[in-house]
C-alpha positions as CSV (number, residue, x, y, z in Angstrom):
1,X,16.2,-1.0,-71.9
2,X,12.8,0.0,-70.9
3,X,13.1,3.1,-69.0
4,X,13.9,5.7,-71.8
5,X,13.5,9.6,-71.0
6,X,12.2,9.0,-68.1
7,X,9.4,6.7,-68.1
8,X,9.1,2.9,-69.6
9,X,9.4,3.0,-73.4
10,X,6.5,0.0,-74.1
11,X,4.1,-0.3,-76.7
12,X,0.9,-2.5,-75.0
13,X,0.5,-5.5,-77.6
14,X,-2.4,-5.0,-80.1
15,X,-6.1,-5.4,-78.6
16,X,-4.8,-5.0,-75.2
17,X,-7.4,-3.6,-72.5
18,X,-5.3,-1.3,-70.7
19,X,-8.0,-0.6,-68.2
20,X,-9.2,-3.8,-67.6
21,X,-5.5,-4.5,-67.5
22,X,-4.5,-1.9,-65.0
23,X,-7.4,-2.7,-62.8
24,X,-6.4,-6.9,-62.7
25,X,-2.9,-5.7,-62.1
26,X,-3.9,-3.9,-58.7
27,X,-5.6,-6.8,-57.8
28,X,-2.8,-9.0,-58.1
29,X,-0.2,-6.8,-57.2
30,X,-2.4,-5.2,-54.2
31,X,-1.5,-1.9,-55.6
32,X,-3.4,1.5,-55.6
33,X,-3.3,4.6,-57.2
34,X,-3.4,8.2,-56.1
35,X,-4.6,11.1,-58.0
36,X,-4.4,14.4,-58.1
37,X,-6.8,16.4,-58.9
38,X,-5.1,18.0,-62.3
39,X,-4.8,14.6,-63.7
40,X,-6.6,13.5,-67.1
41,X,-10.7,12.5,-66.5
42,X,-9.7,9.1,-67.6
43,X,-7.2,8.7,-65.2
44,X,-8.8,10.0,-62.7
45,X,-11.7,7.7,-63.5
46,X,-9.2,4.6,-62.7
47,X,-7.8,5.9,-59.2
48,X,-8.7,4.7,-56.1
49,X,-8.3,7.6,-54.1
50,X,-8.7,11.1,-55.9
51,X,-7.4,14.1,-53.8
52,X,-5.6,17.3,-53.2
53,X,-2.4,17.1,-51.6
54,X,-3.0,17.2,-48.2
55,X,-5.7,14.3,-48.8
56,X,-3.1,12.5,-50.7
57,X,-0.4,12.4,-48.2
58,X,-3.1,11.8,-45.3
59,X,-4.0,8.2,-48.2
60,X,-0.3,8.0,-48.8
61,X,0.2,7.2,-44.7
62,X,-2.7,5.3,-43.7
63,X,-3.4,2.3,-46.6
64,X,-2.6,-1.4,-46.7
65,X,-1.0,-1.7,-50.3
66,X,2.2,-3.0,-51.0
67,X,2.5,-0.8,-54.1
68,X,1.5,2.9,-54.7
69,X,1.0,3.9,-57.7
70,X,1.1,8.2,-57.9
71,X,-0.6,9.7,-60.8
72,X,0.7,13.0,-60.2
73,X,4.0,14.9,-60.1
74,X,7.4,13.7,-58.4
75,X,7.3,15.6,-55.1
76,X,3.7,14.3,-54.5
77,X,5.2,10.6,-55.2
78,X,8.0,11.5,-52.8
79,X,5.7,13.1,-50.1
80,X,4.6,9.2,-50.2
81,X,7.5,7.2,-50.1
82,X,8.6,9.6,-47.3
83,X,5.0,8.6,-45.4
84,X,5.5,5.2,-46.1
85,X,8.5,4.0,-46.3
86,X,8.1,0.4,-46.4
87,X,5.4,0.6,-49.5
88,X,7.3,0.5,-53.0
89,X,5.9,4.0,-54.7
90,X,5.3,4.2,-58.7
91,X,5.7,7.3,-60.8
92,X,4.8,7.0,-64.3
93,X,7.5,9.3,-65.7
94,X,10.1,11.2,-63.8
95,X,9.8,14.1,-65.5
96,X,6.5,14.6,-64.2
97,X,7.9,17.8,-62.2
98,X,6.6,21.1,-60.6
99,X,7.4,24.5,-62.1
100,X,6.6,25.6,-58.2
101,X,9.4,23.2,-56.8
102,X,12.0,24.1,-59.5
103,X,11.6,27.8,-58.7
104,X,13.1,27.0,-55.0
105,X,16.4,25.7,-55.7
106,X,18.1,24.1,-51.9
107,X,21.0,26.0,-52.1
108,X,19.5,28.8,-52.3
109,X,16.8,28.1,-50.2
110,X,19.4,27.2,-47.6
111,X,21.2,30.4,-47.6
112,X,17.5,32.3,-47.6
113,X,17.4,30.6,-44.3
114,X,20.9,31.4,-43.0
115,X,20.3,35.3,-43.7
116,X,17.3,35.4,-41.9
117,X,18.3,33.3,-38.2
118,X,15.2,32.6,-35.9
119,X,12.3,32.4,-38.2
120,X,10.5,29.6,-37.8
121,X,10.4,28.0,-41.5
122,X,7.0,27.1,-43.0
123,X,7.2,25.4,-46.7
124,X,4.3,24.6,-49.3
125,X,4.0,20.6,-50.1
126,X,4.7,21.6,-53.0
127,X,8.3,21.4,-52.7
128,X,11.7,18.6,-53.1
129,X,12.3,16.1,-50.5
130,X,15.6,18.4,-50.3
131,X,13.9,21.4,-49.1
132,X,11.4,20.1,-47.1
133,X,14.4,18.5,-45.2
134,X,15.2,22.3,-44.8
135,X,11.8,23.1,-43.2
136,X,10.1,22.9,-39.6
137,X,6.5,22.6,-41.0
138,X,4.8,21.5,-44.1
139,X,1.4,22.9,-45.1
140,X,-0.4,22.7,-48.3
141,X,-3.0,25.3,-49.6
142,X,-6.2,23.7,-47.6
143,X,-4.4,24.1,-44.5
144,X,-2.0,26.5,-44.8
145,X,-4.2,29.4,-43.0
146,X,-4.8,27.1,-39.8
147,X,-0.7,26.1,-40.0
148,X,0.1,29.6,-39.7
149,X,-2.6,30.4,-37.3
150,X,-1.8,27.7,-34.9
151,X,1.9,29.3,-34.3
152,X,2.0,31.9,-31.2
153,X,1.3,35.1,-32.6
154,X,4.7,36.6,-32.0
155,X,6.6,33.9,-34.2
156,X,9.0,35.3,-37.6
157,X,8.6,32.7,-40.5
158,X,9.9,32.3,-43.3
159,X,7.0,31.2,-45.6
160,X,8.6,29.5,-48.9
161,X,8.0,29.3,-52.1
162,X,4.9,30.5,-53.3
163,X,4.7,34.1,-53.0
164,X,0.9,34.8,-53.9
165,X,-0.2,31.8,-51.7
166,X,2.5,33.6,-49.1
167,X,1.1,36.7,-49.2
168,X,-2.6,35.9,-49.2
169,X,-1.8,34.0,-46.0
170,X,0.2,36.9,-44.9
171,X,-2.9,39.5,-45.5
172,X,-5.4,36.9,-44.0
173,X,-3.2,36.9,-40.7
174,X,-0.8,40.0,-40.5
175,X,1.9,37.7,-39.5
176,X,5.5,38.8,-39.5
177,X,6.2,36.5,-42.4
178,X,9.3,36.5,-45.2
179,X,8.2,35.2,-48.4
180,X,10.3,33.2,-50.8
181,X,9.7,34.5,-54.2
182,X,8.4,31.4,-56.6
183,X,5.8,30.6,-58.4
184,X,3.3,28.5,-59.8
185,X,2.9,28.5,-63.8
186,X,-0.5,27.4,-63.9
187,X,-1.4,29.8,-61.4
188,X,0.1,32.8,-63.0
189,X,-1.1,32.8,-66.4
190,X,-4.5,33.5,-66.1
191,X,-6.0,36.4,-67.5
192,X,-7.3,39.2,-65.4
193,X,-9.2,40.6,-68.5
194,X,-10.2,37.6,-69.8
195,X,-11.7,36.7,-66.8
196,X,-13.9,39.8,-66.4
197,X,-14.8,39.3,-70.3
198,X,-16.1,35.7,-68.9
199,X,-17.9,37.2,-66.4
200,X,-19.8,40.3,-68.4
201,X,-20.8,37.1,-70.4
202,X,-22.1,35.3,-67.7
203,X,-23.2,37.6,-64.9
204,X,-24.4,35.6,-62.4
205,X,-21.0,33.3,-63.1
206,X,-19.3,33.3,-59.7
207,X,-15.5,33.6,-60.3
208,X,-13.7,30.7,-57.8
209,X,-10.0,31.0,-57.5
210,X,-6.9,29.4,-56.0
211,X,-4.7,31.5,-53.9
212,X,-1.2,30.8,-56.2
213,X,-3.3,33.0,-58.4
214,X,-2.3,36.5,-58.6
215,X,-3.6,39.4,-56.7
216,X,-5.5,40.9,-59.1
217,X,-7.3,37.4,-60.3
218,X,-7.5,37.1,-56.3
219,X,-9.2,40.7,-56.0
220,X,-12.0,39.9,-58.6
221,X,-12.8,36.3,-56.9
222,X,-16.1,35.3,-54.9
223,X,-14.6,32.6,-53.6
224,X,-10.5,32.0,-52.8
225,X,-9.8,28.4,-51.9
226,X,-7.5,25.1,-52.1
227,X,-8.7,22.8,-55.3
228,X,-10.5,21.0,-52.5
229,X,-12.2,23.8,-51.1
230,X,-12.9,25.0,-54.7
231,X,-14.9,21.4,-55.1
232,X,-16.5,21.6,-51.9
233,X,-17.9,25.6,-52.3
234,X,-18.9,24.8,-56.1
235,X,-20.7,22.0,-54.7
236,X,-22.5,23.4,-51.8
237,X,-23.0,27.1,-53.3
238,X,-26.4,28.1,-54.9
239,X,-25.0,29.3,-58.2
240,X,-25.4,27.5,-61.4
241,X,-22.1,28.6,-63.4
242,X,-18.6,29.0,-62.4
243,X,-15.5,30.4,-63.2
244,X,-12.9,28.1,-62.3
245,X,-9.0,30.1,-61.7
246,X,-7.2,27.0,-61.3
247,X,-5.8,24.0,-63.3
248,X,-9.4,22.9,-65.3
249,X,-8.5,19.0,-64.2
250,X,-10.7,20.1,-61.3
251,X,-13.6,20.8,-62.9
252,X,-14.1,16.6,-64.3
253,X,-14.9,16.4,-60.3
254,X,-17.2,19.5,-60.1
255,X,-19.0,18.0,-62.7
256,X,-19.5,14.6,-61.6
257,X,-20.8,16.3,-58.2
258,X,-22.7,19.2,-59.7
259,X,-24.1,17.9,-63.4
260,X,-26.7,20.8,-63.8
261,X,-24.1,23.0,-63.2
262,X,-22.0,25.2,-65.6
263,X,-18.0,25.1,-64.8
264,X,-16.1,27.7,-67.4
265,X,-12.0,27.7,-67.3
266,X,-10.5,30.7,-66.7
267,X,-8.2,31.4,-69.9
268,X,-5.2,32.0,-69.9
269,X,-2.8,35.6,-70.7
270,X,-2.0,33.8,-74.4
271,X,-5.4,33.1,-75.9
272,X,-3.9,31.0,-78.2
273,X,-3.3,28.7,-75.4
274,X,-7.0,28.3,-74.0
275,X,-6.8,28.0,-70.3
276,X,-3.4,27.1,-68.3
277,X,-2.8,23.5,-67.7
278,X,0.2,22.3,-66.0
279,X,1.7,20.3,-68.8
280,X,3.8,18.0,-65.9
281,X,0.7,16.8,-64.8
282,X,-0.3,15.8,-68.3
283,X,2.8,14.0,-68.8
284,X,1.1,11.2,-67.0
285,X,-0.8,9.2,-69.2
286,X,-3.1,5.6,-68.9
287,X,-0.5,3.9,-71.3
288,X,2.2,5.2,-68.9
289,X,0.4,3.7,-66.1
290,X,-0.4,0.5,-67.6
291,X,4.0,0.1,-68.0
292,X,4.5,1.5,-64.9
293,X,2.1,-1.8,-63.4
294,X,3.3,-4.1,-65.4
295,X,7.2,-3.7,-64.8
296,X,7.0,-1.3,-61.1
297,X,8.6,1.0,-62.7
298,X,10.0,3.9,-62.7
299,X,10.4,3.2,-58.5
300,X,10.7,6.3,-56.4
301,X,14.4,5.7,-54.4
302,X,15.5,8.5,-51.4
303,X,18.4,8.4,-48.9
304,X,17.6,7.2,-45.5
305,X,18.8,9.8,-44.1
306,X,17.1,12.7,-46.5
307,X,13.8,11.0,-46.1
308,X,13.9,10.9,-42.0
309,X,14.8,14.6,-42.2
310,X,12.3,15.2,-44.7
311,X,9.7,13.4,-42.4
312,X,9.7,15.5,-39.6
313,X,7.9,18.8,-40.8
314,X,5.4,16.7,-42.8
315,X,4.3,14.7,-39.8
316,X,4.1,17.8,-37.8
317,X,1.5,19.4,-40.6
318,X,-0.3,15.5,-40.3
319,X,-0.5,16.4,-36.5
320,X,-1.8,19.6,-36.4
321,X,-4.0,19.0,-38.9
322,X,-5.5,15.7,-36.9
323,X,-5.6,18.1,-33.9
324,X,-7.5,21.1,-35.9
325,X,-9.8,18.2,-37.6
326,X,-8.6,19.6,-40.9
């Protein structure tokens, strides 16, 4: 049996070169991967397309590989299959999750909906195929602002489920919005305090956050932006160090843009854990990879029918985003 727990129990033979491996494999298989920013340096090192999730799912659509191979979590290897149907999509281990996802349960979500008729419903990417089948638009957090924006200004939504990215975008527009109330745990472990200890340490350090963070790490921020709009404003900014409120997978690509720059992770609220990582991110691992190649497995499988429902709202966020040149 070779999927155990979730993943494919393999042990590469002795003296195997897992990268050179991996990279012959997608040659022969015409296979890519996808990663997400929050993934390993080394893995990210590998992919073939590095991204946040709206760039992934804009890859996911438009590529000519037979295989996909998503170094990420499950409803970014999802958003895929939905996208491209026809391609056969790889995750490494299936329990590479999202604590954000988990806190929106369908049921529930479903009911939210039903108490509250004639809002139009907007959901974060970040989400299960289940609920985005629930959903009239998708957005993710580089284009959430311009989703909400581009809806007449007289239009209830329902905004679901991250309630600091909700209400940021709720503050930045004054929309008659509902908010489901989930949560990133990456997002809401950082430390206020420790933050502002970083920053009397390094006072010309600008503080860049991401707006699942809370509103008082949002309140002390210079800059509040998507992990791609963190990237591009680190890059582009005169500032030579950085406080970085996000997952710290981030900052390998900060790096490799800005070397003589200085990128510090904001800690986390326990100091015994350093700063907050999202530990079903790290799940995904090179050796993990090199078994999902080799066997294409663990396959990502949805109903026909979920996945055309589940299509809609993320094509229209594809659309609108075409149309805003997002």
């Amino acid at each position: 049996m070779l999927i155990k727990e979730g993943y494919v129990d393999h042990v590469p033979d002795e003296g195997v070169d897992i990268i050179a491996e991996i990279e012959r494999m997608k040659r022969e298989k015409n296979a890519i991967i996808l990663s997400h920013f929050y993934q390993t340096s080394d893995i990210q090192d590998i992919a073939d397309f590095i991204g946040d999730s709206l760039a992934l799912s804009q890859k996911a659509e438009s590529n000519s590989a037979d295989i996909i191979l998503f170094a990420g979590v499950k409803f970014m290897a999802e958003t895929a299959k939905i996208l491209a149907p026809q391609k056969r999509v790889l995750l490494p281990d299936l329990n590479a999750g999202c604590s954000l996802s988990d806190s929106c349960p369908p049921d529930e979500f479903s009911a939210f909906i039903e108490k509250h008729p004639g809002r139009t419903v907007v959901s974060y990417i970040n989400t299960s195929t289940e609920i985005k089948a629930l959903t009239d638009i998708i957005c993710t957090s580089t284009n959430a602002l311009k989703i909400i924006e581009s809806l007449p200004e007289d239009e209830k939504i329902i905004f679901a489920p991250d309630r600091n990215l909700g209400n940021y975008i709720k503050s930045q527009t004054n929309r008659d919005m509902i908010v489901w109330d989930g949560a990133c745990h990456v997002h809401e472990e950082f430390s206020l305090e420790a933050i502002l200890d970083l920053k009397r340490e390094n006072p010309d350090a600008k503080i860049i956050v991401h707006p699942e963070c809370e509103l008082p790490v949002r309140m002390v921020a210079d800059y509040i932006g998507s992990t791609s709009g963190l990237l591009k404003y680190s890059a582009t900014d005169n500032a030579g160090c950085y406080i970085v409120a996000t997952e710290p997978g981030i900052i390998h690509q900060m790096k490799k843009r800005s070397p003589e720059k200085k990128f510090i992770p904001a800690p986390a609220k326990d100091s015994t854990c350093g700063c907050s990582e999202c530990n079903f991110m790290k799940l995904i691992t090179l050796k993990k990879i090199y078994n999902t190649l080799k066997f294409e497995m663990p396959e990502i499988t949805i109903g026909e029918d979920l996945m055309k429902r589940a299509y809609k709202p993320i094509k229209r966020m594809l659309d609108i985003s075409a149309r805003l040149g997002l």
